[in-house]
C-alpha positions as CSV (number, residue, x, y, z in Angstrom):
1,X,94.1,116.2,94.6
2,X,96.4,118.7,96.0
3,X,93.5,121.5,95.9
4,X,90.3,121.0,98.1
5,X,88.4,124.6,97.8
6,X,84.6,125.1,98.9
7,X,83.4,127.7,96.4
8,X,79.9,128.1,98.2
9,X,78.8,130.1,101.1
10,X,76.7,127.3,102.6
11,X,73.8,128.4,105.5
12,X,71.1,126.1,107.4
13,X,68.6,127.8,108.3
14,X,66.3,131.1,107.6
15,X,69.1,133.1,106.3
16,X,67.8,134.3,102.9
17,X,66.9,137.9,104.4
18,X,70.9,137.9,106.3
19,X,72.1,136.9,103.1
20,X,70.2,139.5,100.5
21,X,71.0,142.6,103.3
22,X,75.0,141.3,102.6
23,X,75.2,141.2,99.0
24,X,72.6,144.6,98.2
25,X,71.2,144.2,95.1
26,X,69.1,146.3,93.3
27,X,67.2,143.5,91.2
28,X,66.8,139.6,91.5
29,X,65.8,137.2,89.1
30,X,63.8,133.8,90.9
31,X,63.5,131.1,88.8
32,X,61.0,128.5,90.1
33,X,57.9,126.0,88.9
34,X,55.0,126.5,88.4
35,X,53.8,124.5,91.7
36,X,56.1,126.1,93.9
37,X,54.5,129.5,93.0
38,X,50.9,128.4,93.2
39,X,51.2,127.3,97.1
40,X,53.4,130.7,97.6
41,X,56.5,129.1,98.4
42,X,58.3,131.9,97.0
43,X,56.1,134.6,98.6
44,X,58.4,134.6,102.0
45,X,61.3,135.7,99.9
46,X,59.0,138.2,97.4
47,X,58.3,140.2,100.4
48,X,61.8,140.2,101.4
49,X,62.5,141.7,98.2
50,X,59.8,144.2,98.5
51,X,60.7,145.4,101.9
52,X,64.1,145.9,101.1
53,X,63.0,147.8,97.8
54,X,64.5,145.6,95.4
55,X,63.1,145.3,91.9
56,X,62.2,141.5,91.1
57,X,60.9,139.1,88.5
58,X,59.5,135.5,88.7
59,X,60.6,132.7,85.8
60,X,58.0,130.1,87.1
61,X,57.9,128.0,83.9
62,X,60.8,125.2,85.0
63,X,59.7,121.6,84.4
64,X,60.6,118.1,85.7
65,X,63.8,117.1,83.7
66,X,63.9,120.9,82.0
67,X,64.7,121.0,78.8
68,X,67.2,123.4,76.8
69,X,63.9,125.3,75.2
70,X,63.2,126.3,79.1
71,X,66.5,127.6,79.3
72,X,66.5,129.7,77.0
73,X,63.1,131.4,77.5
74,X,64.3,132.1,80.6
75,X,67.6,133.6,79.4
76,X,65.8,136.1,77.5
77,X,64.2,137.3,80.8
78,X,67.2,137.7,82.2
79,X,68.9,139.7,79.7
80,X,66.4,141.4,79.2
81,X,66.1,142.6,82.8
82,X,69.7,142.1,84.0
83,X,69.3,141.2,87.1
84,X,71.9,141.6,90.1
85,X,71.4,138.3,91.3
86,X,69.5,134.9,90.3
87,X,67.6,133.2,92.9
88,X,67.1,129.7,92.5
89,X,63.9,128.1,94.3
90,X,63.0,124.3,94.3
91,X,64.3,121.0,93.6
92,X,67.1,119.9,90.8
93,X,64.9,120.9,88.0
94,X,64.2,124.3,89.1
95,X,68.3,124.7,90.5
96,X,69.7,123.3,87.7
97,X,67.5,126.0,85.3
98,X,68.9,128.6,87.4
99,X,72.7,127.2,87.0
100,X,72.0,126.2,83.5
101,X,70.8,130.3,83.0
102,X,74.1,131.1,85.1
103,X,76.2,129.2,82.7
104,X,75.1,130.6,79.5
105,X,74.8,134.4,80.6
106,X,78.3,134.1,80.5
107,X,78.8,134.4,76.9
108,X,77.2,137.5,77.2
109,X,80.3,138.4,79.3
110,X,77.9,138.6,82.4
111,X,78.3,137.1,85.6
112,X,75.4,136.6,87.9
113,X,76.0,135.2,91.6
114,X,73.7,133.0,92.4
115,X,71.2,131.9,95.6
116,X,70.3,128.3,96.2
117,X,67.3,127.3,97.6
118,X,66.7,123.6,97.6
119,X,63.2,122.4,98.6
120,X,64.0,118.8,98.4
121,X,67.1,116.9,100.4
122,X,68.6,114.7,97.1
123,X,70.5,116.5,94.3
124,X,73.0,118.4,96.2
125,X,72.7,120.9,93.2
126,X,73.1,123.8,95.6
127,X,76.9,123.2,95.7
128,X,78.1,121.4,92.3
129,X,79.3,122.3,88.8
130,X,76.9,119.8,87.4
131,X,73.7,120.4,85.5
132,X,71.2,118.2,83.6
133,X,69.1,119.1,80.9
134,X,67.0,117.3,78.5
135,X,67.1,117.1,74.8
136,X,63.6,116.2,73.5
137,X,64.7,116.0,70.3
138,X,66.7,112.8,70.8
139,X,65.0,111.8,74.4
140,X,68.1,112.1,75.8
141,X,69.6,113.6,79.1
142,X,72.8,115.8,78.6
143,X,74.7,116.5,81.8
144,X,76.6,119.5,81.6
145,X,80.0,120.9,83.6
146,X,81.6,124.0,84.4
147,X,82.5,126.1,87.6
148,X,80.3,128.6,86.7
149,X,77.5,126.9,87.9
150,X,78.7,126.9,90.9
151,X,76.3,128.5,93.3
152,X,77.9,131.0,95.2
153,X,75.6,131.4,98.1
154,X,73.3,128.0,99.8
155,X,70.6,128.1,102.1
156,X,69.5,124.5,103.4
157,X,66.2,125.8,105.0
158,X,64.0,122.6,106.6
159,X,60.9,125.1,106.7
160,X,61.2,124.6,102.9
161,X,61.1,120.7,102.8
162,X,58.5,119.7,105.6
163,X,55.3,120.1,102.7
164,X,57.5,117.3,100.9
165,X,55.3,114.3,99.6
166,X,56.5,111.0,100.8
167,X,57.2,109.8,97.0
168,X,59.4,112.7,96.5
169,X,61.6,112.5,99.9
170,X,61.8,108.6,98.6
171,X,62.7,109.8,95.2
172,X,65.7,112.7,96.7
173,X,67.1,110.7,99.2
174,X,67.5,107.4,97.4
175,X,69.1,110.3,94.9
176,X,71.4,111.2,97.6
177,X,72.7,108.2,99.0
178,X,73.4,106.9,95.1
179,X,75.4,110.1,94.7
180,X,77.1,109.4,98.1
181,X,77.9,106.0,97.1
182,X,79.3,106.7,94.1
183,X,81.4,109.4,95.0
184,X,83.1,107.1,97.5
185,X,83.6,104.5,95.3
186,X,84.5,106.0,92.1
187,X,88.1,107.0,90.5
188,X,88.2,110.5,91.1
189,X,87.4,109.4,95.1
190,X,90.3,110.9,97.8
191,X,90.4,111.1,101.4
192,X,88.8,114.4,101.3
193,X,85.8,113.4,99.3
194,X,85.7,110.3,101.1
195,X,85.1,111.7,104.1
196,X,82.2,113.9,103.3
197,X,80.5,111.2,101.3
198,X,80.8,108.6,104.4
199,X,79.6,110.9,106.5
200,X,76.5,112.0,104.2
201,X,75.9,107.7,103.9
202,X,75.8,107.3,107.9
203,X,73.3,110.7,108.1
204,X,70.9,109.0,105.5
205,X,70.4,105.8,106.7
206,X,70.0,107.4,109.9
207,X,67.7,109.8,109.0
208,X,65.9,108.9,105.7
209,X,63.6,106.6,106.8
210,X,62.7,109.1,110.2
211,X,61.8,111.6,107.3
212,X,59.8,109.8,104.8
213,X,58.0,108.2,108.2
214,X,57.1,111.3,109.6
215,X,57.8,115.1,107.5
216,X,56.9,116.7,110.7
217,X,60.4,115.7,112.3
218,X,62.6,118.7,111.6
219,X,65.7,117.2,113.1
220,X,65.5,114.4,110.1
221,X,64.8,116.9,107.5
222,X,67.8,119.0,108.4
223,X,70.1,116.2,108.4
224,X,69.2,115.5,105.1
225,X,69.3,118.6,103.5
226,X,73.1,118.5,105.4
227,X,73.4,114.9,103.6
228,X,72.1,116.4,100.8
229,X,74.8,119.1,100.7
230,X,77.8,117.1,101.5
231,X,77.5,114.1,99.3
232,X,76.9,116.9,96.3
233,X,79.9,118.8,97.9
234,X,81.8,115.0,97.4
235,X,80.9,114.2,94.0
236,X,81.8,117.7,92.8
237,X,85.4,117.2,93.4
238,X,85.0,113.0,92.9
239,X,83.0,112.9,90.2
240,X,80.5,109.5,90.1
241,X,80.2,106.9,88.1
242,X,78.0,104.4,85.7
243,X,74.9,104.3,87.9
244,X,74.2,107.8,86.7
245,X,75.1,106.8,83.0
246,X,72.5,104.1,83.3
247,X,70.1,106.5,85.2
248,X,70.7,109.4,82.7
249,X,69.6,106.9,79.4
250,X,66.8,105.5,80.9
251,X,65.2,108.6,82.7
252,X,66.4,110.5,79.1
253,X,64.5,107.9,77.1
254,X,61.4,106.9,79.3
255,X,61.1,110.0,81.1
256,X,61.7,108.8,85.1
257,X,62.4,110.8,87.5
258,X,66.2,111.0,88.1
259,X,66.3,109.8,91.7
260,X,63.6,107.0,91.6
261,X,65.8,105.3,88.4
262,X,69.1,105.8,90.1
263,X,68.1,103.9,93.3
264,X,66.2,101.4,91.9
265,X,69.5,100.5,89.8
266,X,72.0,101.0,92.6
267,X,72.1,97.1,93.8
268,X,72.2,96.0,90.7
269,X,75.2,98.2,90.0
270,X,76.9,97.5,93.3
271,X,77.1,93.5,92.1
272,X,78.0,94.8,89.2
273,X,80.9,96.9,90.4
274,X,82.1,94.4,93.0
275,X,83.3,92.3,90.4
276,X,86.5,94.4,90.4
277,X,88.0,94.4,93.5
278,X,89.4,98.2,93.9
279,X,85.8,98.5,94.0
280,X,84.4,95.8,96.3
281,X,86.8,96.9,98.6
282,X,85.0,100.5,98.9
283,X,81.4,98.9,99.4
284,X,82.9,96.6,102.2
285,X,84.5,100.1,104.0
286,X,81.2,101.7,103.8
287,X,79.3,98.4,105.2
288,X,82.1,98.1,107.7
289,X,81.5,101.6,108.8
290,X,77.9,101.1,109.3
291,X,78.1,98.2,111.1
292,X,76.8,96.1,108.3
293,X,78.1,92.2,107.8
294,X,81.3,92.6,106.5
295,X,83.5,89.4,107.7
296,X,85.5,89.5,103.8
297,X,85.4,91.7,101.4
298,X,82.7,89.6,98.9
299,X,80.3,89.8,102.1
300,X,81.0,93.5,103.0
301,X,79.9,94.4,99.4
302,X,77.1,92.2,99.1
303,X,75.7,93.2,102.3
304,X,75.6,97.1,101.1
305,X,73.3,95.7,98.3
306,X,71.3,94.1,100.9
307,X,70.9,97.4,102.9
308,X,69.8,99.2,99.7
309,X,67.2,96.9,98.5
310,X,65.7,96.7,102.2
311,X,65.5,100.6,102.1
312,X,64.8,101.2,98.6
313,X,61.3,98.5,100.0
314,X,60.8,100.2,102.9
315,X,60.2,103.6,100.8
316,X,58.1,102.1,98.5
317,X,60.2,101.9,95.8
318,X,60.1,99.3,92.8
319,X,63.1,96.7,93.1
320,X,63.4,96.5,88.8
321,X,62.7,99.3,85.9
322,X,59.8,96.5,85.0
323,X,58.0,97.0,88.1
324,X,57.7,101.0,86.7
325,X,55.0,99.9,84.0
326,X,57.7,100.3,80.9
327,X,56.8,97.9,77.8
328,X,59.3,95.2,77.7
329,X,59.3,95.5,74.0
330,X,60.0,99.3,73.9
331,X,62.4,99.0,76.3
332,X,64.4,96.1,75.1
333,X,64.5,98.0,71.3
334,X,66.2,101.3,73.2
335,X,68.9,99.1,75.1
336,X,71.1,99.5,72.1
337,X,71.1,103.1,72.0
338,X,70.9,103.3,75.7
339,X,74.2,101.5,75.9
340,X,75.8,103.8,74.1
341,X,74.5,106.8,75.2
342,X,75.5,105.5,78.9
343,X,79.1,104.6,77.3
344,X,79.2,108.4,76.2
345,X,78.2,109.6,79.4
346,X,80.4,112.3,81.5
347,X,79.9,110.1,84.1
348,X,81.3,106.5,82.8
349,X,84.8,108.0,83.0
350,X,85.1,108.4,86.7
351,X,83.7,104.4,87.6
352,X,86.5,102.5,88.5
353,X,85.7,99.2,86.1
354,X,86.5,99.7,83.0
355,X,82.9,99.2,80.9
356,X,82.2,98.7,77.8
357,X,79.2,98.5,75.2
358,X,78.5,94.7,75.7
359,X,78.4,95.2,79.4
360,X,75.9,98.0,79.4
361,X,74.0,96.4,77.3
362,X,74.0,93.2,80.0
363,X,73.4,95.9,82.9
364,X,70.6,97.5,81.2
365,X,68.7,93.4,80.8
366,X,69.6,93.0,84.6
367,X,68.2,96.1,85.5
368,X,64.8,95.5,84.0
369,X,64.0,92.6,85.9
């Protein structure tokens, strides 16, 4: 990579009034859920808005893993009020709504800058090109790519995380640490990225556990939303790999949320991985950076599984996709199409072992119990 540009504005802190007093717009667009509106989590910035005289509207109709009908309910609204600026408020679902609206505004030859607001520390959505949405149709999730997604403008805010049940900061940071992983470890990985994703590893294992313990910390809950930010800022220009192929068919198909799947997978993929030894040799740097067992290569690797399993228990997180009450029957008749809807995957391309349908179809039987 000869080009390493940041393409966000990113903030920490309460900077959304600094921010809207900068840019002037005349009308904003939030796009939210529905529970994020009921306890008035958007009411700080409404009466911003109204202070500063700017006309507004609320979309608070996002869902868990939004689907492409949400979308586009929500792109009427916006054409149909043209907004100045889109202000995305919440966690993936509700940011990658907002990006997903972003996206396809554009073929109306408008572009919309864009606010990120995350309330949760684990997609990193506030500074990638990546969005998911869900097809219902075909129970499938369907990441999507482009730079107009980008946001142009992030505000990692720890006022806006410290409501956060502890099932959901499990849920984001396990997220975060498999995208940090991953970027690190993938083909697309250079120094640059490297860097930011190592240092987004170190700042979760030093401060997950100190936030799902206790919300009330403020320290832990802004290093994550910076862990947050930087391991999405390193996969961006990385890319990832088959962890999130696996976690994209089996969320798609059995409806899980994103982060709980992709941690619960991520030892089983890191044996998996470490059978090529490109590979191997990036879990052993990262164990060997934290001061994990790491006397070869084989033990460096192995002992990064270790560490994930022992925080994936300490979080109270199931250790197989069995232990998530899915019917071994149902599941074990979808592991066809799962493996090659992982195989199809965006994400397959950047792993650095070369997979192919029979090995998915072995990953998916591991992963189950």
């Amino acid at each position: 990579m000869k080009i390493f540009e940041a393409n966000t504005e990113i903030y920490v802190g309460d900077k959304f009034d600094e921010i809207i007093s900068k840019i002037k717009p005349k009308k904003a667009f939030i796009v939210t859920d529905s529970v994020m509106s009921k306890i008035g989590m958007t009411k700080k910035f409404e009466n911003i808005l109204i202070k500063k005289n700017i006309e507004y509207k609320i979309f608070d109709k996002v869902e868990v893993d939004p689907a492409f009908e949400i979308v586009n309910k929500a792109l009427d609204k916006v054409i149909d009020f043209l907004p100045d600026i889109i202000v995305g408020i919440g966690g993936g679902s509700s940011l990658d709504t907002a990006k997903s609206i972003k996206y396809f505004i554009k073929k109306s030859n408008l572009h919309i800058p864009l606010i990120a607001l995350p309330t949760t520390s684990g997609t990193g959505s506030e500074v990638t090109s990546y969005a998911v949405l869900t097809d219902k149709k075909n129970n499938i999730k369907i990441p999507l790519k482009d730079d107009e997604m980008i946001p142009e403008y992030a505000i990692l805010d720890p006022e806006l995380t410290k409501t956060l049940p502890k099932s959901v900061v499990a849920d984001s940071g396990i997220d975060t640490l498999t995208h940090a992983i991953e970027s690190y470890t993938c083909k697309g990985a250079n120094f640059y990225t490297k860097v930011y994703a190592l240092s987004a590893i170190r700042l979760i294992f030093k401060n997950l556990l100190r936030m799902y313990r206790d919300i009330k910390d403020e320290e832990a809950r802004t290093e994550m939303a910076k862990a947050s930010c930087i391991a999405g800022f390193a996969f961006e220009k990385s890319g990832l790999g088959i962890n999130h192929s696996v976690a994209h068919a089996i969320g798609g198909k059995f409806h899980i949320a994103h982060g709980k799947i992709n941690g619960i997978i991520l030892p089983y993929v890191i044996r998996f991985n470490s059978e090529d030894k490109t590979t191997a040799q990036r879990y052993y740097e990262i164990s060997k950076d934290l001061g994990f067992p790491a006397n070869s290569i084989e033990e460096g690797a192995e002992s990064l599984a270790v560490a994930v399993e022992l925080l994936n228990k300490n979080l109270n997180l199931p250790s197989c996709v069995k232990d998530l009450a899915i019917d071994e029957e149902k599941y074990r008749n979808e592991i066809e199409f799962m493996s090659k809807s992982a195989l199809e995957d965006i994400c397959t391309s950047g792993n650095i072992r070369e997979v192919n349908l029979e090995d998915f179809k072995k990953l998916f039987e591991k992963v189950y119990e």
